[in-house]
Structure formats: C-alpha cells, structure tokens
N, CA, C and O atoms as a MOPAC input file, in Angstrom:
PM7 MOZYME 1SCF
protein

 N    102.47300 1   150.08400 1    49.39500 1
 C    103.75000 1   150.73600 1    49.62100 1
 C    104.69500 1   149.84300 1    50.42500 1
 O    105.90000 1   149.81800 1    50.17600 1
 N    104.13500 1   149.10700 1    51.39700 1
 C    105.06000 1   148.09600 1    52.00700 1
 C    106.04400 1   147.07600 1    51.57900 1
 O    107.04300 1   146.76000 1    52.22600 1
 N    105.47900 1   146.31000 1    49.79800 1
 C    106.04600 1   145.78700 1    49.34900 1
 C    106.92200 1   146.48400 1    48.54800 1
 O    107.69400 1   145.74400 1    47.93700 1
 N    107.04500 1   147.54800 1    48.36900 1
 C    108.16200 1   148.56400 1    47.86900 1
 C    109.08900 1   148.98200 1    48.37000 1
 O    108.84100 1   148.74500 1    49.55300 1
 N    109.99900 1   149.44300 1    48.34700 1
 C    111.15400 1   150.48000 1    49.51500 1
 C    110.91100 1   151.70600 1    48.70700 1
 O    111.85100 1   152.46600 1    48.94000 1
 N    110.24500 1   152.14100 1    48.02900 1
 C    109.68900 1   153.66300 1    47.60300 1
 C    109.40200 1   154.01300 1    48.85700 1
 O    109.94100 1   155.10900 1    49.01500 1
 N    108.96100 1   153.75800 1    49.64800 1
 C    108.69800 1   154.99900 1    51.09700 1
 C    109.68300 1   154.83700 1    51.59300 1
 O    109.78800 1   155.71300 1    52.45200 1
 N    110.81300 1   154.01400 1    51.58600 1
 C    112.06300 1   153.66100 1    53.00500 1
 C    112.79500 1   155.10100 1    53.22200 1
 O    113.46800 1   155.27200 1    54.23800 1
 N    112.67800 1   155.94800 1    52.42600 1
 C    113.28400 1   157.34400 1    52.55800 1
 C    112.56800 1   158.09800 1    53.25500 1
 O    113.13800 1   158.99000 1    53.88500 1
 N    111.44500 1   157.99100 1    53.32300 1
 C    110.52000 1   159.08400 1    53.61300 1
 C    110.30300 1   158.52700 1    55.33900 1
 O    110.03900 1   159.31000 1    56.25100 1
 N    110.48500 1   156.98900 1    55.52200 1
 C    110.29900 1   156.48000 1    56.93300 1
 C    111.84000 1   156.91500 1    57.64800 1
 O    111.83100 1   157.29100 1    58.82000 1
 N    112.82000 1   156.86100 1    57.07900 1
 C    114.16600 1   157.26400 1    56.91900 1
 C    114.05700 1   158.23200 1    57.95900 1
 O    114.42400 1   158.17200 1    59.13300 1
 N    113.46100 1   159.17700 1    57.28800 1
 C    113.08300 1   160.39500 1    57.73800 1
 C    112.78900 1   160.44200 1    59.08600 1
 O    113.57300 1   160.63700 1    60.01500 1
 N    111.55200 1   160.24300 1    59.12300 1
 C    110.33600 1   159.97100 1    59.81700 1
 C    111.52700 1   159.31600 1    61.49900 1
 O    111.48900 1   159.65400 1    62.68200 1
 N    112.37000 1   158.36400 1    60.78100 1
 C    113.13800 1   157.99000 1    62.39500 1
 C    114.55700 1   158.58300 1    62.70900 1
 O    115.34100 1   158.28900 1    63.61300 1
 N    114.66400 1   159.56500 1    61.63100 1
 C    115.81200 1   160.39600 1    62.40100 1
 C    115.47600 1   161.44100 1    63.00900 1
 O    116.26300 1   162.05700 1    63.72800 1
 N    113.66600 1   161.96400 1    62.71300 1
 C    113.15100 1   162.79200 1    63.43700 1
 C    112.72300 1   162.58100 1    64.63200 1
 O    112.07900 1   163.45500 1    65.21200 1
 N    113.05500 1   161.16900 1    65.31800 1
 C    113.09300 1   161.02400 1    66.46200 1
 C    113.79200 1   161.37000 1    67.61900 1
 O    113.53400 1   161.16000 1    68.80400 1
 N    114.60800 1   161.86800 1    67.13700 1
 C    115.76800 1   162.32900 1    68.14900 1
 C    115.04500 1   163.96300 1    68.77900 1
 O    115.85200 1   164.66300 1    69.39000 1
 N    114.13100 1   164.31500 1    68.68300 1
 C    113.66100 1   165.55600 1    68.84900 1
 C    112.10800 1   165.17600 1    69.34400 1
 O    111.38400 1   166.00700 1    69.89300 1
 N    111.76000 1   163.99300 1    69.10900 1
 C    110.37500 1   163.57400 1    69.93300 1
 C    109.90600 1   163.91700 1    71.32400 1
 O    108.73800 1   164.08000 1    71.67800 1
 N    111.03100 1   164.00300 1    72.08200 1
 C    110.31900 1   164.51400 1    73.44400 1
 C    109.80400 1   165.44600 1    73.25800 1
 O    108.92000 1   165.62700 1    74.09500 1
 N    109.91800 1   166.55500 1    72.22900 1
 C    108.91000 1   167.73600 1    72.28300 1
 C    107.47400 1   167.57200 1    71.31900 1
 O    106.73100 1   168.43900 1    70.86000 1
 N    107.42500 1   166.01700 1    71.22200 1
 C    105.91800 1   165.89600 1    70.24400 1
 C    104.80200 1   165.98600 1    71.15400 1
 O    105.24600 1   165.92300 1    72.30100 1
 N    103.90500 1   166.07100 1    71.14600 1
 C    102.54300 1   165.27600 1    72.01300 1
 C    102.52000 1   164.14200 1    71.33500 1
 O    102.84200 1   163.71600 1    70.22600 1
 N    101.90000 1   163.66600 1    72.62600 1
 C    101.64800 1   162.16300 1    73.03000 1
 C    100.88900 1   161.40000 1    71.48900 1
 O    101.23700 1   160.35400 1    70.94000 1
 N    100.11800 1   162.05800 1    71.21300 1
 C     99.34600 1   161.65000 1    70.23000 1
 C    100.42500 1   161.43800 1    69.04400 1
 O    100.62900 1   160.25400 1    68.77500 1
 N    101.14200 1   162.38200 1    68.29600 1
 C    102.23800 1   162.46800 1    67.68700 1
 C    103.21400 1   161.59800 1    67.48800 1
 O    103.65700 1   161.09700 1    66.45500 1
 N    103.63400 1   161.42200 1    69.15200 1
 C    104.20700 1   159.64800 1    69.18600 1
 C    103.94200 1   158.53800 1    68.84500 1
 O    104.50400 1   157.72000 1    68.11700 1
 N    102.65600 1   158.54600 1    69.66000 1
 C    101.72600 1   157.66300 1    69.00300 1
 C    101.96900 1   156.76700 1    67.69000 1
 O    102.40800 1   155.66400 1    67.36300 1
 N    101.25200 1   158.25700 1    66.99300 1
 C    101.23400 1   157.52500 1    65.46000 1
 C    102.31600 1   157.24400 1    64.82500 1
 O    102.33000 1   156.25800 1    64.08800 1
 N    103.70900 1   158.23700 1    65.01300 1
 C    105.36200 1   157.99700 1    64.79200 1
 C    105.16800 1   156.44200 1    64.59900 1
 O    105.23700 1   155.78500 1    63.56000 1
 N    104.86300 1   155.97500 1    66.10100 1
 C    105.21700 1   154.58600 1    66.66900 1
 C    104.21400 1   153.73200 1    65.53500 1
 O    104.89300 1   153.07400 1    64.74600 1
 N    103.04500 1   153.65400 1    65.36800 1
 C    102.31700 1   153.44600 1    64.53500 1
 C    102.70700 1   152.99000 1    63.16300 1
 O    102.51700 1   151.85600 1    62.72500 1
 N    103.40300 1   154.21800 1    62.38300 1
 C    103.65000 1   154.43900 1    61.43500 1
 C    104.88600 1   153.20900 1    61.07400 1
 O    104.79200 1   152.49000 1    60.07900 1
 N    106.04400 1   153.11600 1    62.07100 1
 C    106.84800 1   152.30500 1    61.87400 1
 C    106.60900 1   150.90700 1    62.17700 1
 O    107.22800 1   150.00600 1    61.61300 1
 N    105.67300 1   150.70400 1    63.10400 1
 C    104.72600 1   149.67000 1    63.25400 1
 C    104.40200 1   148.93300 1    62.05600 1
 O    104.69100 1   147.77600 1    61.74900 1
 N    103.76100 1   149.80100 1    61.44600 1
 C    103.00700 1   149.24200 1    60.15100 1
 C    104.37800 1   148.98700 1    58.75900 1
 O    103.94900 1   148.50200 1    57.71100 1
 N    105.85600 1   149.30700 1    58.81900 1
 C    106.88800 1   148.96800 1    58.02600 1
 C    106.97800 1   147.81500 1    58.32500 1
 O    107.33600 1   147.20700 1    57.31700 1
 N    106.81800 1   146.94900 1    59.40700 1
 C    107.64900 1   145.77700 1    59.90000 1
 C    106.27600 1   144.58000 1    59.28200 1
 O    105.14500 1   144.32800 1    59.69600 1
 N    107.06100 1   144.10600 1    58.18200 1
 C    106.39900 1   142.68200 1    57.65800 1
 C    106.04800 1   141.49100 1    58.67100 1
 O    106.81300 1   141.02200 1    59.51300 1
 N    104.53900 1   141.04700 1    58.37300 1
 C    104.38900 1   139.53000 1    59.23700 1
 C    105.78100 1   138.34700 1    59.22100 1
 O    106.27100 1   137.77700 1    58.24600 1
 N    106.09600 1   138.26800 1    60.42200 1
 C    107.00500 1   137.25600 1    59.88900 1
 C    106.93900 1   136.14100 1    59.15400 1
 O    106.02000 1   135.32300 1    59.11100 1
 N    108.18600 1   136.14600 1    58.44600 1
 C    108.68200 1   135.20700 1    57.06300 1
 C    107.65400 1   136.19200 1    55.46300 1
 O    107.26100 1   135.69600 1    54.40700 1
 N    107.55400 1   137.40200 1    55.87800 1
 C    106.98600 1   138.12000 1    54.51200 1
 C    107.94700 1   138.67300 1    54.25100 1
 O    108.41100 1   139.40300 1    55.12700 1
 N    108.51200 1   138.59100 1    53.21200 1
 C    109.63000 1   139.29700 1    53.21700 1
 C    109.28300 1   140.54200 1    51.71000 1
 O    109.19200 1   140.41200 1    50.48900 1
 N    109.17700 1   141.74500 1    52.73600 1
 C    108.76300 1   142.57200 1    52.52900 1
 C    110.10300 1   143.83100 1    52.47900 1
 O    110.85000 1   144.23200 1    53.37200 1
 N    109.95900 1   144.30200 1    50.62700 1
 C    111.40500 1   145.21600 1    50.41700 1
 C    111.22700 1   146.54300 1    51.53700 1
 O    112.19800 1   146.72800 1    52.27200 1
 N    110.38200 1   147.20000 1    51.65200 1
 C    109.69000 1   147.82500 1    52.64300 1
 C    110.53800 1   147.69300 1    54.20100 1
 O    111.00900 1   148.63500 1    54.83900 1
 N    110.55300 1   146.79600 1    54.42900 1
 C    110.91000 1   145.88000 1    55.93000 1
 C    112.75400 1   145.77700 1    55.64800 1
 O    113.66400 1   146.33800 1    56.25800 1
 N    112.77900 1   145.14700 1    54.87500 1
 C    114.45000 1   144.89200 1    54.78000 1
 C    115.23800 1   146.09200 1    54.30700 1
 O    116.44400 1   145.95400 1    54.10500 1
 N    114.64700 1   147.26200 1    54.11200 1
 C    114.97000 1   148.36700 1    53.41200 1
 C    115.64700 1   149.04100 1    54.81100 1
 O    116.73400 1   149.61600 1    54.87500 1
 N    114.73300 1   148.81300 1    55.86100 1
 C    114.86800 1   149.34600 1    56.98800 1
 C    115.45100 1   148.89400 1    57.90600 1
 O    115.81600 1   149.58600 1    58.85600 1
 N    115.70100 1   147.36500 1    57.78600 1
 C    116.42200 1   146.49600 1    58.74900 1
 C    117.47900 1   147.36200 1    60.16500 1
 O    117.51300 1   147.38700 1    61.39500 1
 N    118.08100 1   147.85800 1    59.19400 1
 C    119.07000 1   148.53100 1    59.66400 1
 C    119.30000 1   149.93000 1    60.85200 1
 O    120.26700 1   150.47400 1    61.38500 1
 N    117.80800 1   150.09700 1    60.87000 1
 C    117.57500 1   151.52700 1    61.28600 1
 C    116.30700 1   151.05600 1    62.43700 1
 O    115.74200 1   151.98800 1    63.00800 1
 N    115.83100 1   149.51000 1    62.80100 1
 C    114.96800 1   149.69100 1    63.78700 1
 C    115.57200 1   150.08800 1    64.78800 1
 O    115.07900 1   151.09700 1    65.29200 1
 N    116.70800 1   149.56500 1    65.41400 1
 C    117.94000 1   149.73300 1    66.28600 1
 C    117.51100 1   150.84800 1    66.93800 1
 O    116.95700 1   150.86700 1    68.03700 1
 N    117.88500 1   152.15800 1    65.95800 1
 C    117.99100 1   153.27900 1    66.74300 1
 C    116.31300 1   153.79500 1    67.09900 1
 O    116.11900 1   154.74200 1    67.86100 1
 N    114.79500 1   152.80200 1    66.23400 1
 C    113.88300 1   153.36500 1    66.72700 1
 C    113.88000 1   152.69600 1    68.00300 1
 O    113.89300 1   153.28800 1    69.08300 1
 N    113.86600 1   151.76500 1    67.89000 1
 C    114.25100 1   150.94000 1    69.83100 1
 C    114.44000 1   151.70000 1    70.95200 1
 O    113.89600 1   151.81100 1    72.05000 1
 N    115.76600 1   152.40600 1    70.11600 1
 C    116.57000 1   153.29800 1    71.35200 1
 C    115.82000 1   154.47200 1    71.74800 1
 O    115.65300 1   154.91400 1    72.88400 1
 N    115.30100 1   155.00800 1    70.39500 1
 C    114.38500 1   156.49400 1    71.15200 1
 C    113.36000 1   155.83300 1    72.08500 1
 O    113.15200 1   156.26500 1    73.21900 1
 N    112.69200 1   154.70700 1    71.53400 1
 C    111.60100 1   154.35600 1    72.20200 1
 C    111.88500 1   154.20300 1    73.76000 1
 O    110.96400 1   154.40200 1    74.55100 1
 N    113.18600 1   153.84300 1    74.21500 1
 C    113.68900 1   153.77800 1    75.03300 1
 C    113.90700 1   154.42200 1    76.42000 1
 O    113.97300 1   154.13200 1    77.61400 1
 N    114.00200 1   155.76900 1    75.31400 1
 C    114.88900 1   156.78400 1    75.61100 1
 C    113.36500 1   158.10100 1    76.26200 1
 O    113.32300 1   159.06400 1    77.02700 1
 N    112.55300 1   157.48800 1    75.54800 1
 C    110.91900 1   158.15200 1    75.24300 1
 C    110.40000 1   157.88900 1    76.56700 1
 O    110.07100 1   158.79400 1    77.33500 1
 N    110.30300 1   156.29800 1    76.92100 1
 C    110.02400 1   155.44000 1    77.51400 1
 C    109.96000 1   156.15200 1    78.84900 1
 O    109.02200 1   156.49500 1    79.57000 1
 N    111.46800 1   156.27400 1    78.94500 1
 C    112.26000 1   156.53800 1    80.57400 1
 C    111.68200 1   157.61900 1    81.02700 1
 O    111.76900 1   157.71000 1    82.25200 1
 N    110.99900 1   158.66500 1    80.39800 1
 C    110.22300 1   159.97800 1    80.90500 1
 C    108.51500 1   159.73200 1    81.15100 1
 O    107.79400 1   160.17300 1    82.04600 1
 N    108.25200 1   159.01500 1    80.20400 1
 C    106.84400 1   158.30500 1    80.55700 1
 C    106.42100 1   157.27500 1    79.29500 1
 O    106.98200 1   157.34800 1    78.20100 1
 N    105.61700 1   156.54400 1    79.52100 1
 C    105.16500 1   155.57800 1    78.93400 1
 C    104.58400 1   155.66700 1    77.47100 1
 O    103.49800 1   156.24000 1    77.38000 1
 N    105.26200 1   155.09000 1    76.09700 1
 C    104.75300 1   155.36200 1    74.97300 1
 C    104.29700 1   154.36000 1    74.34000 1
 O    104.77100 1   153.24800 1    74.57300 1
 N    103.48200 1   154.49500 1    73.58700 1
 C    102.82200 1   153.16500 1    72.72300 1
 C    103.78400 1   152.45400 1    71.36400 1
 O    103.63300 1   152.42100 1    70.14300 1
 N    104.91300 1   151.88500 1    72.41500 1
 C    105.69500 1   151.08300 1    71.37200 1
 C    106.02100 1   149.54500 1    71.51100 1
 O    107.07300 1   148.98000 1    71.21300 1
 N    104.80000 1   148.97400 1    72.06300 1
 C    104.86400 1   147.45400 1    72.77000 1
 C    104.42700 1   146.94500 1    71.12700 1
 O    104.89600 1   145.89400 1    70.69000 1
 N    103.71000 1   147.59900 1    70.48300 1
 C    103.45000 1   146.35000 1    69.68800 1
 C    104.66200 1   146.46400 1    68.30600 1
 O    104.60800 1   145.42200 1    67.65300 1
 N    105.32800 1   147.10200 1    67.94300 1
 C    106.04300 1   147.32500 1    67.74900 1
 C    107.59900 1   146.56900 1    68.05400 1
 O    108.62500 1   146.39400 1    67.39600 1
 N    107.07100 1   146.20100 1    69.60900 1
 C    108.46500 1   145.40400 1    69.49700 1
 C    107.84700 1   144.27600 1    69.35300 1
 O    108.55500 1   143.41400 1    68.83300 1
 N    106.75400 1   143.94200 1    69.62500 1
 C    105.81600 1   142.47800 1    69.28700 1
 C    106.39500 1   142.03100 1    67.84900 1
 O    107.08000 1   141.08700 1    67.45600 1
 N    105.80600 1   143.13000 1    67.26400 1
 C    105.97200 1   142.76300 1    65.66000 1
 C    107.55400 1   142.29900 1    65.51700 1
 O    107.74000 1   141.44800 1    64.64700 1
 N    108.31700 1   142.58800 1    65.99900 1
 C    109.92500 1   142.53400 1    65.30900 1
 C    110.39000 1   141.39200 1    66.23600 1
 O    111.48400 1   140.83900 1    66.11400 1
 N    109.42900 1   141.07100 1    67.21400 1
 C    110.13000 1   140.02100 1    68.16600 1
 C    109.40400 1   138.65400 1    67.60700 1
 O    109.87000 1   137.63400 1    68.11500 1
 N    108.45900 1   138.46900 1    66.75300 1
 C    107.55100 1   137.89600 1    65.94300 1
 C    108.82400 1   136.60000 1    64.81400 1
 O    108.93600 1   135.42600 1    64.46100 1
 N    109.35900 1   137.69600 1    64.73200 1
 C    110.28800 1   136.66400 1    63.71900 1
 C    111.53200 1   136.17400 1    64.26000 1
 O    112.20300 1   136.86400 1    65.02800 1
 N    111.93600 1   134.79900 1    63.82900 1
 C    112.61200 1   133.66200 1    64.18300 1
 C    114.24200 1   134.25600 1    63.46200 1
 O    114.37100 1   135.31500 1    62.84800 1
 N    115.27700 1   133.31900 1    63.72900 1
 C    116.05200 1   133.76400 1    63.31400 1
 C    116.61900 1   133.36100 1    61.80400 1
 O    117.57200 1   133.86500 1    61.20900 1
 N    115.65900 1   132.20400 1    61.33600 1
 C    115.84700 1   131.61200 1    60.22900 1
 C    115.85000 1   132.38600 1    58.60200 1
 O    115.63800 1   131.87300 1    57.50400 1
 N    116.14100 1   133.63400 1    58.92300 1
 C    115.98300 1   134.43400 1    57.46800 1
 C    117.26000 1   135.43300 1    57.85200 1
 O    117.56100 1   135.63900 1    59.02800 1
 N    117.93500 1   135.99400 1    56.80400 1
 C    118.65000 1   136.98300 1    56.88900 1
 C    117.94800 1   138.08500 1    57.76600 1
 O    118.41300 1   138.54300 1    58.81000 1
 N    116.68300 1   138.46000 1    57.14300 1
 C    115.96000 1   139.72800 1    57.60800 1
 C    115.31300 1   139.14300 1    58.91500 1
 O    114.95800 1   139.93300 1    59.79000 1
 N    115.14500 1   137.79200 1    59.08400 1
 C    114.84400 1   137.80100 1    60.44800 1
 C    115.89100 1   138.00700 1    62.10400 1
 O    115.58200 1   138.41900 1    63.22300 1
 N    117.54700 1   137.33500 1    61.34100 1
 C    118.41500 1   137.62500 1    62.23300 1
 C    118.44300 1   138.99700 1    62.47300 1
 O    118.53900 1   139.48900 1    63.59800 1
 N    118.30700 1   140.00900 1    60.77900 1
 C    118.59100 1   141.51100 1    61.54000 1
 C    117.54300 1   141.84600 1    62.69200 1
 O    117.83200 1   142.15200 1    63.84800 1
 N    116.48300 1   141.74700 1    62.24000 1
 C    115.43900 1   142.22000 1    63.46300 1
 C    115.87900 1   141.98600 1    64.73300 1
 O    115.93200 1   142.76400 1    65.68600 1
 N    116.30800 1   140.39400 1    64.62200 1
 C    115.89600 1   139.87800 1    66.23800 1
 C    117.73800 1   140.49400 1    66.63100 1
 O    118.24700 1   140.01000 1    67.64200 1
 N    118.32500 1   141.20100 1    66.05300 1
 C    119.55800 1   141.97100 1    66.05000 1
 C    119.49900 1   143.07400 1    66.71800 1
 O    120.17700 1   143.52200 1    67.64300 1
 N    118.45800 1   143.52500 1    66.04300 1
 C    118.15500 1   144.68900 1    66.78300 1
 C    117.56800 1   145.03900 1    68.22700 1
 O    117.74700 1   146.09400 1    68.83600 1
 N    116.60600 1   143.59500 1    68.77100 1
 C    115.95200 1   143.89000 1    69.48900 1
 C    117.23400 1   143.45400 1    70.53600 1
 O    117.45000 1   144.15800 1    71.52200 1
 N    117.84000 1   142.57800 1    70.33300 1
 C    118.89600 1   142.29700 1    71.22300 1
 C    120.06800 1   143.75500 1    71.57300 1
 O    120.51500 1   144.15800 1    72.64700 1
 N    120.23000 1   144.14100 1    70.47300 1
 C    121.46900 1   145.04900 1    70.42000 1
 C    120.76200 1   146.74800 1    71.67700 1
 O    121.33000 1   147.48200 1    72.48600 1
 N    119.41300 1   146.65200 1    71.18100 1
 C    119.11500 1   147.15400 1    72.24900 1
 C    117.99700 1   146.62000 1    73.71400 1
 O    116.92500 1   147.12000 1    74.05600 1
 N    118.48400 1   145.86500 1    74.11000 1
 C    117.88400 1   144.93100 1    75.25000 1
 C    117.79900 1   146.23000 1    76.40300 1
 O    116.89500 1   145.93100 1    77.18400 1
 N    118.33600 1   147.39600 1    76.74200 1
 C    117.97700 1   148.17300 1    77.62600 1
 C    116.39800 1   148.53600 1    77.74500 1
 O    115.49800 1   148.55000 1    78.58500 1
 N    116.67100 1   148.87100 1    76.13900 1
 C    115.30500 1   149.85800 1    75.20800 1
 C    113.99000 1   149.02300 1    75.47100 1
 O    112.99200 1   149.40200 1    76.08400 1
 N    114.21000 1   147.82000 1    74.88000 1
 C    113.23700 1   146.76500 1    74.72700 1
 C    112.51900 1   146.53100 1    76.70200 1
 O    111.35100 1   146.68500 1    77.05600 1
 N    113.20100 1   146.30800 1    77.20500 1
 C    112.81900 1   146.10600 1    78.81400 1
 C    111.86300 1   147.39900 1    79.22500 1
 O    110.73200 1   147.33800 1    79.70700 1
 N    112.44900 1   148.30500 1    78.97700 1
 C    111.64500 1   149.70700 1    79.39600 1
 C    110.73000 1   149.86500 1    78.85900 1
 O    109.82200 1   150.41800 1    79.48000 1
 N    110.47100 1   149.41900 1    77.28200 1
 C    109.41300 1   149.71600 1    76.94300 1
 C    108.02500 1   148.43300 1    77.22200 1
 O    106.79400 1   148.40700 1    77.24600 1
 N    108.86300 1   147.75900 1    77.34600 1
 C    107.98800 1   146.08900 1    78.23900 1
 C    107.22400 1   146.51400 1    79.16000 1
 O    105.99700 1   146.59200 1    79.10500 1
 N    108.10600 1   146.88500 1    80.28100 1
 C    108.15900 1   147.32800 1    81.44600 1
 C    107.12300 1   148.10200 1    82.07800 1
 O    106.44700 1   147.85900 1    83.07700 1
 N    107.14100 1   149.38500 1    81.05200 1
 C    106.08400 1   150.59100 1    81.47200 1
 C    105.26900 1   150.68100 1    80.13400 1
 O    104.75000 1   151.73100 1    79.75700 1
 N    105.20600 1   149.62300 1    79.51900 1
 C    103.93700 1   149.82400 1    78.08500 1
 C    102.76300 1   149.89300 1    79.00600 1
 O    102.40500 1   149.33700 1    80.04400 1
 N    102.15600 1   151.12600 1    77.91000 1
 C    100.62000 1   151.86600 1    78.15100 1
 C     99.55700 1   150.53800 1    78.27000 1
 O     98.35400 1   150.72500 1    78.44900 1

C-alpha cells in the first residue's frame, strides 16, 4: 500500500482526526503516530504513498506538538524518519519543509520523547 496513494485518503483522514486526539488513550496515539510513521518512505524511496502526503506532515508535527505540551507521546521516530531525508529531491525539500515550518513542534517532541 505504501507504494500506492490508494490509502493517502484514508491516512488523510486518519490526520485530520487529530485535532480531537487529546481525548484518545495513550495507546491510540500511539499507534495514530505509528501508523503515519510507517507512510514516510526510507529516504531517496520515492514512494507515491509518501509524496501523496507531503503536504499534510506539517499539521501532524503540529498536533504532535500540541499532544506533546500536555505529556509525552511516541512521535520521535517519526520525526527521525522525515528528518532522514536530505534536501536533494523535491519530496525531500517538502519534508525537511515541514519539519522546519514547524520547529516549535519538532523541539517539544525532541525534548520530552518517551
């Protein structure tokens, strides 16, 4: 499914339902975090899956962020993965776009990762 964007709707989903996460359990997050984890291609794979989404890690950043600031969630590897790639690809500038655009998000979740 990764090399497809057949799921990018359904992950779509999956991160606008973040805005309502503080009321998940922990576990719940978890796998959320997990789940989008596992969208983000090894860097230089360029994966339709991954670039489908380019656009939308941004705001998972920000919940993670936002998650973060109340207590500690499992979204370090997550930014691992997206901080992984260089800037030498279209899809690699968006990433490393994102992690910049939210540099608050990214620190907090550095910061107080589980």
């Amino acid at each position: 499914a990764r090399t497809s964007k057949a799921a990018g709707p359904a992950v779509s989903l999956l991160i606008s339902s973040f805005a309502h996460a503080h009321a998940w359990a922990t576990h719940v997050v978890t796998a959320a975090f997990g789940l989008i984890e596992a969208t983000v291609a090894p860097a230089g794979s360029p994966w339709p899956l991954t670039e489908a989404l380019v656009p939308l890690y941004g705001c998972v950043l920000q919940q993670a962020g936002l998650l973060t600031a109340r207590h500690p969630v499992a979204a370090l590897s997550l930014v691992g993965a997206l901080a992984s790639w260089d800037d030498d690809t279209e899809m690699g500038r968006g990433l490393r776009h994102s992690l910049r655009m939210q540099e608050v998000a990214v620190r907090l979740v550095v910061e107080r990762s589980e």
